[in-house]
VEXDREN-2710 file (C-alpha; in Angstrom, 1 decimal):
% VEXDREN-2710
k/r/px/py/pz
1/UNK/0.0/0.0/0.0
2/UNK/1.4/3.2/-1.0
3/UNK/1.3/5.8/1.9
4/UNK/0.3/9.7/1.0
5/UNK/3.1/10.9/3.3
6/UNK/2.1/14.9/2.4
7/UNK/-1.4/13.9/3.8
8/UNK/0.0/12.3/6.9
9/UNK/2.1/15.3/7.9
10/UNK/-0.7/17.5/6.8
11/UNK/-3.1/15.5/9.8
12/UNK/0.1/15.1/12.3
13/UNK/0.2/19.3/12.1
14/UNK/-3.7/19.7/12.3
15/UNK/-3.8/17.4/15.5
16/UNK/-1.0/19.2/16.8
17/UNK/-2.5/22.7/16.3
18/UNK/-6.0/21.6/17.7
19/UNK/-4.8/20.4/21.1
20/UNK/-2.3/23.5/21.3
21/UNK/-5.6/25.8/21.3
22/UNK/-7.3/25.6/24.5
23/UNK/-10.5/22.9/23.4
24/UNK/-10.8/24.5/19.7
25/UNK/-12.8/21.4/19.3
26/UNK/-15.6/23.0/21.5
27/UNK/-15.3/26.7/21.5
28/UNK/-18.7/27.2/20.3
29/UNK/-20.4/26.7/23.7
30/UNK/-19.6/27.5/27.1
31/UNK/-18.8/23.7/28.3
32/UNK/-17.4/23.2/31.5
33/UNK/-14.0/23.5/30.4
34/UNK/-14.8/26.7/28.5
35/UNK/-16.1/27.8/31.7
36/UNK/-13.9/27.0/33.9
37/UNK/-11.0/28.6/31.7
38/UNK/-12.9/31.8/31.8
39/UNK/-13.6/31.5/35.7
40/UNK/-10.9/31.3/36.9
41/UNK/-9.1/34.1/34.8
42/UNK/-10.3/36.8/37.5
43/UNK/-8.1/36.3/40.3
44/UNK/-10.4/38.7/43.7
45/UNK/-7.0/40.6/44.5
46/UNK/-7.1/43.8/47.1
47/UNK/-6.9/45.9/43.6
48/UNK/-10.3/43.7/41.9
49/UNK/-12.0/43.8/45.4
50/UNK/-12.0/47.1/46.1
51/UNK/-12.6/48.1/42.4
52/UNK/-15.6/45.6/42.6
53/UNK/-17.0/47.1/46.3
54/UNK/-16.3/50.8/44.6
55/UNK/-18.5/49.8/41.5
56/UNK/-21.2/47.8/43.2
57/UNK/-22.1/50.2/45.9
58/UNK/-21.9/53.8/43.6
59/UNK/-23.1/55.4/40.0
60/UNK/-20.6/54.4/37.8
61/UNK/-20.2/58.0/36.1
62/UNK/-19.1/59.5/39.6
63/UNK/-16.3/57.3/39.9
64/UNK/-15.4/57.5/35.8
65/UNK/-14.9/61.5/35.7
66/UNK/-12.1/63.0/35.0
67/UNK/-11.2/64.9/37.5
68/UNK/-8.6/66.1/35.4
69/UNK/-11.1/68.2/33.1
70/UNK/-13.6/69.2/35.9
71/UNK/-10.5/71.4/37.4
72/UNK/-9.3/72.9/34.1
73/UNK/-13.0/73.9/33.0
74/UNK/-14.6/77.0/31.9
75/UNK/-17.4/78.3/30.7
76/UNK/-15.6/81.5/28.7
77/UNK/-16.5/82.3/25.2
78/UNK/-15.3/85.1/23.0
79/UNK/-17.7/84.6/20.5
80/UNK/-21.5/85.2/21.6
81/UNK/-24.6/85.6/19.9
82/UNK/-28.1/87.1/21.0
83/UNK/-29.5/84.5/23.2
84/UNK/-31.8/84.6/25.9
85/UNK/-33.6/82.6/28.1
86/UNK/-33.7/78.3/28.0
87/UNK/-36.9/76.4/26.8
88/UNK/-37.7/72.5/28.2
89/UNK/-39.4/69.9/25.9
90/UNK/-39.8/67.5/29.0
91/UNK/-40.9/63.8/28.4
92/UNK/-41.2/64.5/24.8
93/UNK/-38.9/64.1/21.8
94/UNK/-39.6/67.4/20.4
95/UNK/-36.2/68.9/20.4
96/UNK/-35.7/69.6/16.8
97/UNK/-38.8/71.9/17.0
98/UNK/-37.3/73.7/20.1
99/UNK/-33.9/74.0/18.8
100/UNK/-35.4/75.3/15.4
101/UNK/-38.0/77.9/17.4
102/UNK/-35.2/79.1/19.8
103/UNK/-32.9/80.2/17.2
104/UNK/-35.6/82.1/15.9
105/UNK/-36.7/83.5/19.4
106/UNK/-33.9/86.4/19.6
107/UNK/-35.5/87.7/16.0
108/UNK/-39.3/88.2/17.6
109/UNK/-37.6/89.9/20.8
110/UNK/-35.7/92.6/19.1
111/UNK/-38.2/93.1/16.8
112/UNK/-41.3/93.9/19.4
113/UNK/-38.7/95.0/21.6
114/UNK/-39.7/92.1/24.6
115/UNK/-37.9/91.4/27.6
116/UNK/-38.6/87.6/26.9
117/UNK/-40.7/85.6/24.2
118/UNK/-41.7/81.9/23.3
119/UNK/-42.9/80.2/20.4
120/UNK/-46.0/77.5/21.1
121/UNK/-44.1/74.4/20.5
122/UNK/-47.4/72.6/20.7
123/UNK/-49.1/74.4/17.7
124/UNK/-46.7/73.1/14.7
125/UNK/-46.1/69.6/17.2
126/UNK/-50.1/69.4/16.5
127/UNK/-49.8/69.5/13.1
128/UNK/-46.6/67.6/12.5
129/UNK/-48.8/64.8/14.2
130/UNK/-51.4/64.9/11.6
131/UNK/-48.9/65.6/8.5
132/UNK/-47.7/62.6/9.7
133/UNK/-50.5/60.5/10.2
134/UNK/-51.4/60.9/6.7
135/UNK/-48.0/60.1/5.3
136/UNK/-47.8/57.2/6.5
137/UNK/-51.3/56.0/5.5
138/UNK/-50.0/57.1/2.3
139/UNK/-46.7/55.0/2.6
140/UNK/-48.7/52.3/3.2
141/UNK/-50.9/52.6/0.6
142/UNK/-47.9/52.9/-2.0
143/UNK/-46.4/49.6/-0.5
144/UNK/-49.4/47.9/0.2
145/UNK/-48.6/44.8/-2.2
146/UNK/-45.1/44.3/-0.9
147/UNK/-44.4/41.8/1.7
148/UNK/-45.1/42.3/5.2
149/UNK/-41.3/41.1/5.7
150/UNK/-39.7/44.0/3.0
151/UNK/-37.7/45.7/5.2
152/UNK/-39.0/49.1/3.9
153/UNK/-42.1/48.5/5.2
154/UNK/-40.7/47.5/8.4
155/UNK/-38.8/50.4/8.4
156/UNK/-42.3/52.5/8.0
157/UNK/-44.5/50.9/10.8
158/UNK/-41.7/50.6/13.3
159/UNK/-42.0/54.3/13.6
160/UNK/-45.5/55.8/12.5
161/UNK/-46.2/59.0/14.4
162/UNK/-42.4/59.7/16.6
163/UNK/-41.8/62.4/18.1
164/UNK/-38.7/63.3/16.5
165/UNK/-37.6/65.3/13.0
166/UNK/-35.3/66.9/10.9
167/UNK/-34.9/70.1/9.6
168/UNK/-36.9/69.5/6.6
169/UNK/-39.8/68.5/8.6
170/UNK/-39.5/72.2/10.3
171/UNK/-39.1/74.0/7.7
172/UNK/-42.6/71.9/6.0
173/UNK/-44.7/73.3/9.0
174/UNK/-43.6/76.6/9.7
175/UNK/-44.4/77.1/5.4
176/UNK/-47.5/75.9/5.6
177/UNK/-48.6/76.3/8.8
178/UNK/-47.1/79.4/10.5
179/UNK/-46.0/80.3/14.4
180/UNK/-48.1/81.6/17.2
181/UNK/-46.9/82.7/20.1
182/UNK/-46.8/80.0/23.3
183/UNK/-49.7/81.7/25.3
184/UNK/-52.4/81.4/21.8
185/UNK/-51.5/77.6/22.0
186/UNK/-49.7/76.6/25.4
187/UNK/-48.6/73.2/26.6
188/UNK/-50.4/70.5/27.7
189/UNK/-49.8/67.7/29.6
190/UNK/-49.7/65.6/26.6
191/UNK/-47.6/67.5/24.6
192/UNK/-45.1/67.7/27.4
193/UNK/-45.5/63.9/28.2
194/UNK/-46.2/62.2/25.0
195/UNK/-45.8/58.8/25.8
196/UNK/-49.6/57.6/25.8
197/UNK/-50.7/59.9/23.4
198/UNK/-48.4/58.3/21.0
199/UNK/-48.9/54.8/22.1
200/UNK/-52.6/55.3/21.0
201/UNK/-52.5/57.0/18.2
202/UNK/-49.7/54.9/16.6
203/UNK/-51.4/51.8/17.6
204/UNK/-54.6/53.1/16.0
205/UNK/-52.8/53.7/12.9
206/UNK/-50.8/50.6/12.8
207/UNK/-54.2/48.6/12.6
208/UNK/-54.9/50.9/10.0
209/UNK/-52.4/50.1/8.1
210/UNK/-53.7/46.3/8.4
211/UNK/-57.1/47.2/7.0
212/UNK/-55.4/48.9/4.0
213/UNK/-53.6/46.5/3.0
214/UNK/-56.4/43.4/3.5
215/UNK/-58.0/46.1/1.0
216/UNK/-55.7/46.3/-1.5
217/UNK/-55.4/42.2/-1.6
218/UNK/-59.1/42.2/-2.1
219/UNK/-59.1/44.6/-5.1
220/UNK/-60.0/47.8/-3.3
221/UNK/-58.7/49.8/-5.3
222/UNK/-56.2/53.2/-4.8
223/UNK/-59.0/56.4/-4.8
224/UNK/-61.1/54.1/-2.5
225/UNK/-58.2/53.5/0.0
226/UNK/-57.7/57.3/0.0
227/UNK/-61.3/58.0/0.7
228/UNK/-60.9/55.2/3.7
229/UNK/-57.8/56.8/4.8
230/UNK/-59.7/60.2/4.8
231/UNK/-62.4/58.9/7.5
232/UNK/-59.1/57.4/9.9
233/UNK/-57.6/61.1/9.2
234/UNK/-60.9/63.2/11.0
235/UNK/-60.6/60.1/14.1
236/UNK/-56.7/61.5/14.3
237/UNK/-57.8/65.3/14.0
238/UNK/-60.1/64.9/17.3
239/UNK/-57.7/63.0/19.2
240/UNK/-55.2/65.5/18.5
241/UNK/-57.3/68.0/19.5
242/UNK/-58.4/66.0/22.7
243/UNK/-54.3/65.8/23.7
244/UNK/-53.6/69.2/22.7
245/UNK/-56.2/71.5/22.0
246/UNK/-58.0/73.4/19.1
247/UNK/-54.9/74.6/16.7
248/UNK/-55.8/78.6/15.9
249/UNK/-56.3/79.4/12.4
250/UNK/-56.4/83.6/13.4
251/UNK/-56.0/85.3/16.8
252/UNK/-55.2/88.1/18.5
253/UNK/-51.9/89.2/20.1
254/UNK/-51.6/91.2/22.9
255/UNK/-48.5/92.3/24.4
256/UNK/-46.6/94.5/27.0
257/UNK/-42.9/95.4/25.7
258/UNK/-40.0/96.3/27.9
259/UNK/-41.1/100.2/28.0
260/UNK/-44.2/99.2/29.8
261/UNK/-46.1/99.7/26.2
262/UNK/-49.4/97.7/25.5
263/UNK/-49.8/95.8/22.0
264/UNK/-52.1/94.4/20.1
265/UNK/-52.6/93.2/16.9
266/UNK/-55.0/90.5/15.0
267/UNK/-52.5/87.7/12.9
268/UNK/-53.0/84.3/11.2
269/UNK/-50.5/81.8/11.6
270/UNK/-48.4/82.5/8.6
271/UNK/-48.8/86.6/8.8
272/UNK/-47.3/86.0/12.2
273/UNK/-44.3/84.1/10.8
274/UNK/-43.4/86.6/7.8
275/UNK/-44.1/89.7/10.5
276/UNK/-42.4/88.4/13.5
277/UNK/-39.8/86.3/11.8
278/UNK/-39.7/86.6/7.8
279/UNK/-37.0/83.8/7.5
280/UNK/-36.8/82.0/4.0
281/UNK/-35.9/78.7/5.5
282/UNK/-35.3/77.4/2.2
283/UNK/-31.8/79.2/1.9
284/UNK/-30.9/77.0/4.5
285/UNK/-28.9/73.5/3.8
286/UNK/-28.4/70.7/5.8
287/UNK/-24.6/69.6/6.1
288/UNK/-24.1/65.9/7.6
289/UNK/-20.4/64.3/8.7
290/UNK/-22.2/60.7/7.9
291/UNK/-18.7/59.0/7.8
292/UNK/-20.6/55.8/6.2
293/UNK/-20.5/57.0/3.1
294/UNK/-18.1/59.1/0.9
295/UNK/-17.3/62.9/1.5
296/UNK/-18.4/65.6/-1.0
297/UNK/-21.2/64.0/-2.3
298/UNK/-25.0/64.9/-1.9
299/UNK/-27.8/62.3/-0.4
300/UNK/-31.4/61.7/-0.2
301/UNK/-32.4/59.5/2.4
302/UNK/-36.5/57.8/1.6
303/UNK/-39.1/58.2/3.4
304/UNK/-37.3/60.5/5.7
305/UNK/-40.1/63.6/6.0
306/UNK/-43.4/64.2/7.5
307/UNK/-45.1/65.2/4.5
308/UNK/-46.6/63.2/1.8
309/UNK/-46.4/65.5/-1.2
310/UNK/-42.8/67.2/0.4
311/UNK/-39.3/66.4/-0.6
312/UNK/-37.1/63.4/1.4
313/UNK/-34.2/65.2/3.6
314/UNK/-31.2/65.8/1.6
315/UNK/-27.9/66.9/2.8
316/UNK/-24.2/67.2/1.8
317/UNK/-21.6/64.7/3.1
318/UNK/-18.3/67.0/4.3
319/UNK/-15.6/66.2/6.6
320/UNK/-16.0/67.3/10.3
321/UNK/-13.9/70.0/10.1
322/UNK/-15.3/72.0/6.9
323/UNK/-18.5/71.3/9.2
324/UNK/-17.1/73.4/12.0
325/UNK/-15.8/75.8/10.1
326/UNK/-19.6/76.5/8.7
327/UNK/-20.6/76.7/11.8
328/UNK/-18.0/79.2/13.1
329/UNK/-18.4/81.6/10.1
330/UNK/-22.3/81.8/11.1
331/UNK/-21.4/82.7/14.5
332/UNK/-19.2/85.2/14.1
333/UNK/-22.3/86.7/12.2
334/UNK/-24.4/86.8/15.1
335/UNK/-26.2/83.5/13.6
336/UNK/-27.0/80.5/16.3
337/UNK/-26.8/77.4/14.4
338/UNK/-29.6/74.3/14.5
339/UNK/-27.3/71.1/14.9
340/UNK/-28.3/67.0/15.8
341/UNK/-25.6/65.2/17.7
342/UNK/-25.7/61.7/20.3
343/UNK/-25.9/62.7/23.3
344/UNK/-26.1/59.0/24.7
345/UNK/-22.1/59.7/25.7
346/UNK/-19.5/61.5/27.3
347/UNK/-22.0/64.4/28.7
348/UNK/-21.2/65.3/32.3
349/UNK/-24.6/66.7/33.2
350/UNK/-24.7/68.4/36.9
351/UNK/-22.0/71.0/35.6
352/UNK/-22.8/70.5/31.7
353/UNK/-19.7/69.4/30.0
354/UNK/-19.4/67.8/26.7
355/UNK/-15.8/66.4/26.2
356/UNK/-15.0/62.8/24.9
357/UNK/-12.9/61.4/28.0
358/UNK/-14.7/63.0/30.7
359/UNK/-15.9/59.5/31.5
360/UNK/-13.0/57.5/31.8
361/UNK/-14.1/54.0/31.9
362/UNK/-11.0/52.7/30.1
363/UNK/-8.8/53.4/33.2
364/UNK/-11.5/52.2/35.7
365/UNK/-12.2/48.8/34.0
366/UNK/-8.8/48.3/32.2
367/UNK/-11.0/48.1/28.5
368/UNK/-10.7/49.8/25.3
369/UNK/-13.9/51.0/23.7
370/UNK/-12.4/53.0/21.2
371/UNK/-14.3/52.8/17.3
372/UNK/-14.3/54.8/14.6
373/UNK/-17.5/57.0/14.7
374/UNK/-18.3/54.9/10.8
375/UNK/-18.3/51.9/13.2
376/UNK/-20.3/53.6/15.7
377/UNK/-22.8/54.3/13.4
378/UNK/-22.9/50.9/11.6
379/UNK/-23.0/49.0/14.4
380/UNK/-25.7/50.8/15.9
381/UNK/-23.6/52.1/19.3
382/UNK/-24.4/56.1/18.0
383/UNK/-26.9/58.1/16.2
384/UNK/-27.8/61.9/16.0
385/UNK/-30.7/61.7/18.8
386/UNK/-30.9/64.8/19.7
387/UNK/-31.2/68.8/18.4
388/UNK/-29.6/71.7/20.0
389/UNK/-28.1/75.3/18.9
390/UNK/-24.7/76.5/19.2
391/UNK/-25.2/80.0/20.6
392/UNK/-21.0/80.9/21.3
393/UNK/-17.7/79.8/20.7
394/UNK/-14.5/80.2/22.4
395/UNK/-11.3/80.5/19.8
396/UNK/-7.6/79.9/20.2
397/UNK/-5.4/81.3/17.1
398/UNK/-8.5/81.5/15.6
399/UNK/-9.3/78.1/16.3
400/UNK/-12.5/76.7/18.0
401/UNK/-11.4/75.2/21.1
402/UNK/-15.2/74.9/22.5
403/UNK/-18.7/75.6/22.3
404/UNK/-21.2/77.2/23.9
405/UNK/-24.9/74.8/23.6
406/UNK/-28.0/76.0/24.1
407/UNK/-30.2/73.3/25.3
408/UNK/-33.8/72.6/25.8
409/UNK/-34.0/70.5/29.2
410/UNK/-34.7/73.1/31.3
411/UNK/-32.6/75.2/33.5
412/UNK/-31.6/72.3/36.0
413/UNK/-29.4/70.5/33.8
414/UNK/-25.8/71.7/32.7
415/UNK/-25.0/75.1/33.3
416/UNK/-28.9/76.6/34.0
417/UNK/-29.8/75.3/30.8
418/UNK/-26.3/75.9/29.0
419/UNK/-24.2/73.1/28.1
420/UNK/-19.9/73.6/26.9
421/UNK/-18.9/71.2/24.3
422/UNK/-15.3/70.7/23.2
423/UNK/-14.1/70.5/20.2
424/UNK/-13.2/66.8/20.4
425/UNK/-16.8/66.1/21.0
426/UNK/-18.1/67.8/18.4
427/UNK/-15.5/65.5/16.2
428/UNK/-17.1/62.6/17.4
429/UNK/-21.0/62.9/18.5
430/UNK/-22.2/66.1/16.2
431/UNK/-23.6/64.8/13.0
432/UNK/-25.6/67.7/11.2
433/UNK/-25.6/71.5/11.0
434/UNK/-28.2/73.7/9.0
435/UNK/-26.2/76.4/7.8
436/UNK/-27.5/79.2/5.6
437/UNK/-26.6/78.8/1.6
438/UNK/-24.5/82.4/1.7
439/UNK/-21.5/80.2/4.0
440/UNK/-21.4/77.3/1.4
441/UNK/-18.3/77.6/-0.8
442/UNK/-18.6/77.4/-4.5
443/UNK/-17.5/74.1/-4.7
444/UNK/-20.5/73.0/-1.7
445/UNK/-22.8/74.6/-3.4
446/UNK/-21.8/72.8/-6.7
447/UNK/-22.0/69.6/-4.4
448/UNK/-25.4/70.5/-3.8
449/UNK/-27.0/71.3/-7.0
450/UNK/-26.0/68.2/-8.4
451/UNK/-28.8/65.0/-8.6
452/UNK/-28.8/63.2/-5.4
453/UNK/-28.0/59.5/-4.7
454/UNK/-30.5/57.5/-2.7
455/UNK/-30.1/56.1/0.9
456/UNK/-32.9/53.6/1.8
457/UNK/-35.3/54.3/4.6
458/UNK/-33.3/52.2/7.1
459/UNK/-29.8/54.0/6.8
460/UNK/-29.1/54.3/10.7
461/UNK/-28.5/57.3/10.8
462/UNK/-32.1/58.7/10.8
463/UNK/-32.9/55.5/13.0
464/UNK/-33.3/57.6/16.5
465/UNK/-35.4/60.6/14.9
466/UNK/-37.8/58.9/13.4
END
């Protein structure tokens, strides 16, 4: 018998290898062995025990912070805008509405010459509710012969009627719908806890979107779903209006200024915007550092708006710094800027610091969590989640070196309501800015008139705004 001699050392060399790995034959469960091995790796030393009794008895936060950047902290800026006083969107995930409406806030108060002035964030909530509602009946009648699995349509009744939105879905009610002042439409308790309200109303639509699509697999045919969908609409109207009241369609204003003057005047809605405000919010562009996909290019993302008949968000893709050199120009102009960042990390909130490292878990657990924010973003660890306004900016050389946020928690987080990001933050945690077209270089702007490629419905970084 002839003996394959390559094939013999070839099996000596495999055996070899397998027992020189600890049970390679078994890694794929935790056996015994397997557990054992991974037991006994922890030896309780004085070092592990007390770590373990420090850890086990307090919040982890107070013993990660850096102690380091509490001392060298400060809250100077030599770059301010016109801001004044600090909003709170409580249990509700309105804060690109408030970020949008406080930027605008400093414009009303010069111009009626008023010590202090709010928007009604319930008033365009209301209707972004409705606008809403109806898209995605509509979404639902336009996929209704797809497969319940399509992850589109996942993507679409995973998320009917959140709170959240993007710029585009601001600008969309403030041109169709106007501003009123917060005392012609105040808050509720619903609109400042939204919780229930949503669960019903979403649910309600969600077994909508069942009948519409056992409908369409009977025949029923598209102007008939619409006139279905119209009768669903009026049972969403009068439970809006039972959360949150009877929006105005014309009122009257009446106001004291700071020189103890009386005024009042009779507005709809949109006269109030153009008077009090007179924006164009469509010179405004949305800028994104979405590291996912290439630089210098312009996207689309489906299905990302909150009206039916309105354009998808679109956006340019630049590097992080061209991002924060947009936003520094607009400052230095006296312009607060509208930005979406995660806020899920590094935010020390009883002083209101926002510093990557001012949790130091690497050195209290000995582990390295470091990822490139692409990663982060793939893998599902970050995601714009929340909307703020830079209002300052402290340079060196010329050179941000931090920011000053204004938030819209209230006055008892960060610094009465304030928040100071660094710049390294804002490298890794800010991923849009709405900056107004006049900052855009040539070459952006070129970016941005060209035809738009595509993102599907589920690119994560919508995912937490939706």
């Amino acid at each position: 018998m002839k003996i394959d001699y390559t094939y013999l050392l070839f099996t000596i060399l495999l055996t070899a290898l397998t027992f020189s790995l600890p049970y390679a034959d078994n890694l794929t469960a935790l056996d015994e062995r397997t557990l054992e091995e991974v037991t006994s790796s922890i030896q309780l030393d004085a070092t592990t025990r007390a770590l373990m009794n420090a850890v086990t008895n307090n919040d982890i936060k107070k013993l990660a912070v850096n102690r380091e950047y509490i001392q060298t902290h400060d809250e100077v800026f030599n770059i301010k805008t016109s801001v004044k006083g600090i909003t709170d969107q409580k249990s509700s995930g309105r804060c690109w509405m408030f970020a949008g409406l406080n930027i605008m806030r400093p414009i009303v108060m010069e111009k009626f010459n008023l010590d202090s002035f709010n928007f009604s964030q319930t008033y365009p909530f209301f209707w972004d509710k409705l606008e809403k509602s109806n898209f995605f009946l509509e979404a639902i009648i336009e996929t209704r012969h797809k497969d319940i699995d399509d992850r589109e349509l996942e993507t679409l009744i995973k998320s009917p009627l959140g709170d959240g939105g993007w710029w585009n879905y601001y600008v969309n009610l403030i041109e169709k719908y106007g501003l009123v002042p917060q005392k012609i439409m105040p808050e509720t308790v619903n609109s400042s806890q939204t919780k229930m309200m949503n669960e019903i109303l979403e649910n309600l639509l969600r077994q909508e979107a069942t009948k519409i699509r056992e409908m369409a697999k009977n025949g029923i045919k598209v102007p008939e779903l619409r006139a279905h969908k119209l009768e669903m609409l009026k049972k969403i109207y009068q439970l809006l209006v039972i959360h949150l009241g009877v929006p105005p369609r014309e009122f009257s204003w009446r106001y004291t200024d700071k020189d103890g003057n009386i005024n009042e005047q009779d507005y709809t809605p949109l006269t109030f915007y153009t008077e009090a405000v007179g924006l164009d919010l469509k010179n405004y562009v949305a800028i994104f550092n979405h590291p996912v996909h290439p630089f210098e290019k312009h996207y689309q993302i489906k299905y990302c708006r909150n009206m039916f008949n309105m354009a998808d968000m679109n956006f340019i893709n630049l590097e992080i710094s061209q991002m924060q050199t947009y936003t520094l120009k607009s400052l230095l102009n006296n312009e607060p800027v509208w930005f979406a960042a995660d806020v899920k990390w590094q935010m020390e909130r009883e002083i209101g610091i926002m510093r990557e490292g001012i949790y130091d878990y690497e050195s209290l657990f000995g582990i390295n969590l470091k990822m490139s924010k692409s990663e982060k973003i793939l893998y599902r660890i970050s995601t714009p989640n929340h909307a703020m306004a830079f209002v300052a900016v402290d340079t060196v050389d010329g050179k941000p070196a931090k920011w000053r946020v204004e938030n819209s928690w209230g006055k008892k987080k960060g610094d009465e309501g304030y928040w100071t990001m660094y710049n390294n933050w804002f490298d890794n945690y800010v991923y849009t800015i709405i900056i107004h077209k006049k900052y855009l270089t040539g070459k952006d702007i070129a970016i941005l008139q060209t035809k738009p490629e595509i993102l599907p419905a589920w690119d994560p970084i919508t995912e937490a705004f939706k």
